[in-house]
C-alpha positions as CSV (number, residue, x, y, z in Angstrom):
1,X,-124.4,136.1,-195.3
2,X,-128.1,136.0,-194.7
3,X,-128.7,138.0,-197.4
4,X,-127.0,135.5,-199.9
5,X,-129.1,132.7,-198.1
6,X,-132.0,133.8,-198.8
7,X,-131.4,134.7,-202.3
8,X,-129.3,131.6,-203.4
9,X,-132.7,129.6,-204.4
10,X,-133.7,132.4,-206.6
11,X,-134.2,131.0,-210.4
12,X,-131.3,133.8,-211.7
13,X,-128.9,132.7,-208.8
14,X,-127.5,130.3,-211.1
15,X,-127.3,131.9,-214.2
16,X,-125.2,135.2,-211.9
17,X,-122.5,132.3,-210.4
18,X,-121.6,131.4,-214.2
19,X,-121.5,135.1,-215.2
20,X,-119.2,135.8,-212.0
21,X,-117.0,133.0,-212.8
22,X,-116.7,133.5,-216.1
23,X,-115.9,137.4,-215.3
24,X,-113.4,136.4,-212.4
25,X,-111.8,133.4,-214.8
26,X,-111.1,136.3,-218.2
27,X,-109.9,139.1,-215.4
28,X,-107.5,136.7,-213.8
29,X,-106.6,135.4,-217.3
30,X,-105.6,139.0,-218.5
31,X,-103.1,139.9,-215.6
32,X,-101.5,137.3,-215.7
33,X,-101.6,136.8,-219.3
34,X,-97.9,138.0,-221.3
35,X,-98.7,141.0,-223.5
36,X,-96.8,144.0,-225.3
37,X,-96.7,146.2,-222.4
38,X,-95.5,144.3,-219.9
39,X,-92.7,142.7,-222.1
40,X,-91.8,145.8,-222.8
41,X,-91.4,146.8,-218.8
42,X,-88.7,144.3,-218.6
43,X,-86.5,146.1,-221.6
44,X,-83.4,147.4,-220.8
45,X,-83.7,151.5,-220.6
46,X,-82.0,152.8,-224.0
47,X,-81.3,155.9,-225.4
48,X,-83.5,157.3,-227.7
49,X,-81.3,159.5,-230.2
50,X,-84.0,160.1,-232.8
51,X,-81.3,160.4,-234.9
52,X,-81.6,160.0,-239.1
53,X,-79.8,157.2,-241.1
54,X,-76.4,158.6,-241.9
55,X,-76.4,156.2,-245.3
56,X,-73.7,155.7,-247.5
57,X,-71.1,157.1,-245.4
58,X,-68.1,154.4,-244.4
59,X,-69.0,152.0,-241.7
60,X,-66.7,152.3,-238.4
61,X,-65.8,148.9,-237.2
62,X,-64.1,150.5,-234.2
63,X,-67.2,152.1,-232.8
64,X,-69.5,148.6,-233.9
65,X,-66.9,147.0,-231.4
66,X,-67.7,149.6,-228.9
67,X,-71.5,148.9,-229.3
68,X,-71.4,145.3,-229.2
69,X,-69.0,145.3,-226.3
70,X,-71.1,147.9,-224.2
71,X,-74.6,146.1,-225.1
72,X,-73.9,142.5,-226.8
73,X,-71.4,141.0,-225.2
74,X,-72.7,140.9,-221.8
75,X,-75.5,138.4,-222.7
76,X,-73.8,137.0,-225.9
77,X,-70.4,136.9,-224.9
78,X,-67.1,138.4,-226.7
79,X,-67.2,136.2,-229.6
80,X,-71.2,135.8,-229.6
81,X,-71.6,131.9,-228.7
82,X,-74.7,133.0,-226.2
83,X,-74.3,131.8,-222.6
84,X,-77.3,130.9,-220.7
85,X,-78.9,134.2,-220.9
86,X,-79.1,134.2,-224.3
87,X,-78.6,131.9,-227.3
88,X,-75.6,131.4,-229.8
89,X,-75.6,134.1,-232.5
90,X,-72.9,133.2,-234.7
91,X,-74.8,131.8,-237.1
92,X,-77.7,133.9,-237.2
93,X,-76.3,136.8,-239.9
94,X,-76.2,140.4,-240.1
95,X,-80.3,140.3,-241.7
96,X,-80.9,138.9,-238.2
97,X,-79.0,141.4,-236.0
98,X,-80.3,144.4,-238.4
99,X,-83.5,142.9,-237.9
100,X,-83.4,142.7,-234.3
101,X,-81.6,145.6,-233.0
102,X,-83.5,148.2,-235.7
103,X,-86.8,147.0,-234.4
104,X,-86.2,147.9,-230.9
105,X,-86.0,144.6,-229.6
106,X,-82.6,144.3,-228.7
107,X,-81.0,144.8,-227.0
108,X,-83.0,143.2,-224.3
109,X,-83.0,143.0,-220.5
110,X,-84.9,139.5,-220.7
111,X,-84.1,137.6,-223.8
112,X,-86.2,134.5,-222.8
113,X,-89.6,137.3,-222.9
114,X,-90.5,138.4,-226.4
115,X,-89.8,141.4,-226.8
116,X,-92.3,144.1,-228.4
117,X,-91.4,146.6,-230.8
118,X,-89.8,150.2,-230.0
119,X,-87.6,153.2,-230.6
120,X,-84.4,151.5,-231.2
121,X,-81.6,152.2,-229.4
122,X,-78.8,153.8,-231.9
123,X,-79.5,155.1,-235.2
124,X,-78.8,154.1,-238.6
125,X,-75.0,154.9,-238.8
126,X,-74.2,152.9,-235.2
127,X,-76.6,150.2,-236.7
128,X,-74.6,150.0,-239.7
129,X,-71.0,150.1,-237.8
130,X,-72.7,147.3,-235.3
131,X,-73.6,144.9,-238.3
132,X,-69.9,145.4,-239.9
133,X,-68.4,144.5,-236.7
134,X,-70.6,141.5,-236.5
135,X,-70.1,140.5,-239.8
136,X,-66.2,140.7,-239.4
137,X,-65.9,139.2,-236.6
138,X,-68.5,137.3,-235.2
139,X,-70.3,135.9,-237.9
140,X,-67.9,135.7,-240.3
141,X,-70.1,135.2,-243.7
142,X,-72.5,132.8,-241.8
143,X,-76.4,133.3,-241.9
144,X,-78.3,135.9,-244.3
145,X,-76.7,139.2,-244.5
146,X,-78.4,142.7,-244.6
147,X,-80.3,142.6,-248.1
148,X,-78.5,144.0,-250.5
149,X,-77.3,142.0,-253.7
150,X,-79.9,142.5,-255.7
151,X,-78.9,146.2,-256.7
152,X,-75.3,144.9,-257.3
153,X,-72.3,145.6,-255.2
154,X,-72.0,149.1,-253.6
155,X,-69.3,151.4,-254.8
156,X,-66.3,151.8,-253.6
157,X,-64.6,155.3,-253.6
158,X,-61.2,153.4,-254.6
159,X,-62.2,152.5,-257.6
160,X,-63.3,156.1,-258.8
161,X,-60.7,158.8,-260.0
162,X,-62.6,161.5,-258.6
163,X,-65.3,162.4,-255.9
164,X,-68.0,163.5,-258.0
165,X,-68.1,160.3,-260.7
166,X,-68.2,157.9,-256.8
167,X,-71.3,160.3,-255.9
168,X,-72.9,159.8,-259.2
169,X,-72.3,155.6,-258.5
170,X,-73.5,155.3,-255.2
171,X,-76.8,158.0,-256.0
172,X,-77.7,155.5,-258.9
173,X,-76.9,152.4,-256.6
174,X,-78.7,154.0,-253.6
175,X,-81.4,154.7,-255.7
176,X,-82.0,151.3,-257.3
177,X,-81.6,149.8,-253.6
178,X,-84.7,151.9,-253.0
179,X,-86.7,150.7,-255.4
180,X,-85.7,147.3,-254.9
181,X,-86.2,147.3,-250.9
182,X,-89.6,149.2,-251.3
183,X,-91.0,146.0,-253.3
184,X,-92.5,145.6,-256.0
185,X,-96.1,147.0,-257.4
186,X,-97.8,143.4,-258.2
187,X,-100.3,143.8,-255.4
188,X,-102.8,140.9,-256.5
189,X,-99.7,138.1,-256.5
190,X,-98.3,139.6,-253.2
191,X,-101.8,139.3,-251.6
192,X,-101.8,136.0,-252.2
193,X,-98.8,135.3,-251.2
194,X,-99.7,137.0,-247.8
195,X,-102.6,134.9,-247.2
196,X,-101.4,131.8,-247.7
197,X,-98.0,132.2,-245.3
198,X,-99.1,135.2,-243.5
199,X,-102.4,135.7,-242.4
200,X,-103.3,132.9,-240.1
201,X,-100.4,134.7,-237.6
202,X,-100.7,138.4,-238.4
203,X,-104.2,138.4,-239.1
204,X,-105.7,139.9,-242.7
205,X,-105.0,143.5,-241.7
206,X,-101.6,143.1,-240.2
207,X,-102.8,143.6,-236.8
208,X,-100.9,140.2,-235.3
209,X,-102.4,137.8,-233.4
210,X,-102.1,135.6,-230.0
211,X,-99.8,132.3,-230.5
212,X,-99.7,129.3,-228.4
213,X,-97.2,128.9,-225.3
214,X,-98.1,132.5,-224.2
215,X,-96.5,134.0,-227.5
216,X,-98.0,136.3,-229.9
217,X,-97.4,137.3,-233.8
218,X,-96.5,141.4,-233.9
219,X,-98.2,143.9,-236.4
220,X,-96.4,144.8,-239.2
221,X,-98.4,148.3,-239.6
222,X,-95.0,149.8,-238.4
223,X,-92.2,147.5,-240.6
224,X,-90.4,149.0,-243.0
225,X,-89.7,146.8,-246.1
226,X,-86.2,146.0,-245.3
227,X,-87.3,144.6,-241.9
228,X,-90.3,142.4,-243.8
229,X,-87.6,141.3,-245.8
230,X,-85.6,140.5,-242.9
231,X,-88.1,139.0,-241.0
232,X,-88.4,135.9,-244.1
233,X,-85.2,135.5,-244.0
234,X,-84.4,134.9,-240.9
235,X,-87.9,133.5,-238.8
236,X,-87.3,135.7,-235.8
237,X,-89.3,134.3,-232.8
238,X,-92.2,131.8,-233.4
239,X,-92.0,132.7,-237.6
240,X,-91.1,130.1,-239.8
241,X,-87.6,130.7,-242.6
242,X,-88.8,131.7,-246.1
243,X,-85.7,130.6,-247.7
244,X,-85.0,132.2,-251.4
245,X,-86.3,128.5,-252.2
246,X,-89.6,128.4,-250.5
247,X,-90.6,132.6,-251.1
248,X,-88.3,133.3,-254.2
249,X,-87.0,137.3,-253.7
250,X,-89.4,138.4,-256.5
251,X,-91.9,136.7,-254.6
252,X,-90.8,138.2,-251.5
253,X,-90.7,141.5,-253.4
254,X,-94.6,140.6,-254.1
255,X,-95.9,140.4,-251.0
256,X,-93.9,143.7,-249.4
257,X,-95.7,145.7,-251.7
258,X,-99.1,144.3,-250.4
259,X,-98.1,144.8,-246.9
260,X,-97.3,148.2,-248.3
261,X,-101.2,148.5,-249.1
262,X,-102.2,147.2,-245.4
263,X,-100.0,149.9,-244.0
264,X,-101.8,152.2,-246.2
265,X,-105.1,151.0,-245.1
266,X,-107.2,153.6,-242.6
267,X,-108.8,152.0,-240.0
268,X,-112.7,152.6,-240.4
269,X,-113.6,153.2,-236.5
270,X,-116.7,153.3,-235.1
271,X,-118.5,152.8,-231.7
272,X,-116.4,149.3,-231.5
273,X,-113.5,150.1,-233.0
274,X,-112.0,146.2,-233.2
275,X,-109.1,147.6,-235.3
276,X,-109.2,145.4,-238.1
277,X,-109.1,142.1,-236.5
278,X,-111.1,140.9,-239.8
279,X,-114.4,140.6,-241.1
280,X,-114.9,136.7,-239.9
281,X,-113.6,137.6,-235.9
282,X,-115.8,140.9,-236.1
283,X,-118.9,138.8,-237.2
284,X,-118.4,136.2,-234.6
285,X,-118.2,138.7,-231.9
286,X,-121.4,140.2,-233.2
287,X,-123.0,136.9,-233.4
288,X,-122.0,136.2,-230.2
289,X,-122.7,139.8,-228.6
290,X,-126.8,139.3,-230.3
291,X,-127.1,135.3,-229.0
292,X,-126.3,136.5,-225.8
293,X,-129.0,139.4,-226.2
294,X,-131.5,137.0,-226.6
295,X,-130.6,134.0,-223.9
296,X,-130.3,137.1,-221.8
297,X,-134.5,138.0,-223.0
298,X,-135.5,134.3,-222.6
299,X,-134.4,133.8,-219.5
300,X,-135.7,136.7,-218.1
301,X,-138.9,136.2,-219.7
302,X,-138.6,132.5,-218.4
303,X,-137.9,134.1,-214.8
304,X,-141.0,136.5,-214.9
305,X,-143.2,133.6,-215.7
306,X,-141.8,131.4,-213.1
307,X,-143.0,134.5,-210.6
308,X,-146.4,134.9,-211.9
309,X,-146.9,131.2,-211.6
């Protein structure tokens, strides 16, 4: 105690007290601040199967049942009005639960925290069966569902007299699903489109952003362009609805195939790697880094001639 005594009157001590609460107020800010990882500690443990899309193969509405039962149901209830746990999915569509459950994020331990991206719990084919059973039971037809008119309707084996003509369909449709889901090659128009409704949540690069209320906007380095498209259709979290009014599908098409070229991007590193947070936020924090460099020198200098004096 006696040594802060005598050293409160010196001409630093005040500058030191705004430096310490300023150091005490951003520590204290981050712990208790919501971030990725410490959503992500309240997910319910899944199994990771690694497993590759099974694609094209018939969907099994008994096993979807199964899934939604095991994992759904006891948050959503049976017929997926929500309880208070979680909200009423009825109406949400198959885009939402493909978004959703794909990503990682569901199913969820916590649906009031917002959940980060990871692994996702089943693979493509239990996916799939999930989002038939939905569609047949729970949602009936309501909300967007999985992307896929564009291409035209899928084959159906029935309407083929033999094996190798349905292959030959559902190659040719698969294939122009592809290239439809992939977006299109307009990059200029889809840049454009990105920063005007994008942006000013995800940041330039993709690399997300902090949100008000304690939420945050993800990156999309990791999306696939079925979950972009996903994601504008159906607003999960804080994001807005592009409608096919607002963002036409071409448009929408536009602006996956810039996100495409973000993905793409390296990340230049260096000493302070700020991973792409923008040029404008990494020349403010240089600014600010070099004015603080030089109130630093004045008022030192300013506290060396106070001594000689």
């Amino acid at each position: 105690m006696k040594w802060i005594t005598a050293r409160r009157r010196h001409p630093l001590a005040g500058y030191v007290v705004v430096l310490l609460a300023l150091a005490v107020f951003g520590v204290g800010y981050a712990l208790v601040a919501p971030s990725a990882d410490r959503a992500e500690a309240q997910v319910m443990a899944a199994a990771q199967t690694g497993a590759e899309p099974a694609g094209g193969e018939t969907v099994d509405i008994a096993q979807g049942r199964d899934i939604w039962e095991r994992s759904c149901a006891s948050c959503h209830g049976l017929n997926g009005a929500g309880s208070d746990n979680a909200p009423d999915i009825t109406g949400a569509g198959g885009a939402a639960v493909d978004f959703q459950v794909s990503t990682g994020r569901m199913p969820s331990s916590n649906p009031d925290a917002q959940m980060p991206r990871k692994e996702p719990a089943w693979d493509r084919e239990e996916i799939d069966n999930l989002i038939a059973y939905y569609e047949q039971e729970i949602g009936q037809g309501a909300g967007p569902a999985v992307p896929e008119e564009p291409p035209g309707d899928e084959p159906v084996r029935s309407d083929y007299e033999d094996e190798d003509a349905y292959e030959e369909a559902k190659a040719s449709y698969d294939e122009a699903y592809d290239a439809y889901i992939n977006g299109a090659s307009d990059t200029q128009a889809g840049m454009q489109l990105y920063l005007a409704n994008c942006a000013h949540c995800h940041s330039w690069s993709g690399a997300g952003g902090g949100l008000t209320g304690g939420h945050w906007a993800p990156q999309i380095t990791d999306a696939t362009p079925r979950q972009l498209y996903e994601a504008m259709l159906t607003g999960p979290g804080q994001m807005p609805v592009f409608t096919e009014g607002t963002v036409t599908p071409d448009d929408k098409q536009e602006l996956i195939s810039y996100v495409k070229t973000l993905q793409a991007e390296p990340n230049a590193g260096g000493i302070f790697d700020l991973n792409r947070v923008g040029q404008v936020a990494e020349g403010f924090i240089a600014w600010t880094v070099g004015l603080t460099l030089i109130i630093a020198c004045a008022i030192w200098i300013t506290a060396k001639q106070r001594a000689h004096d």
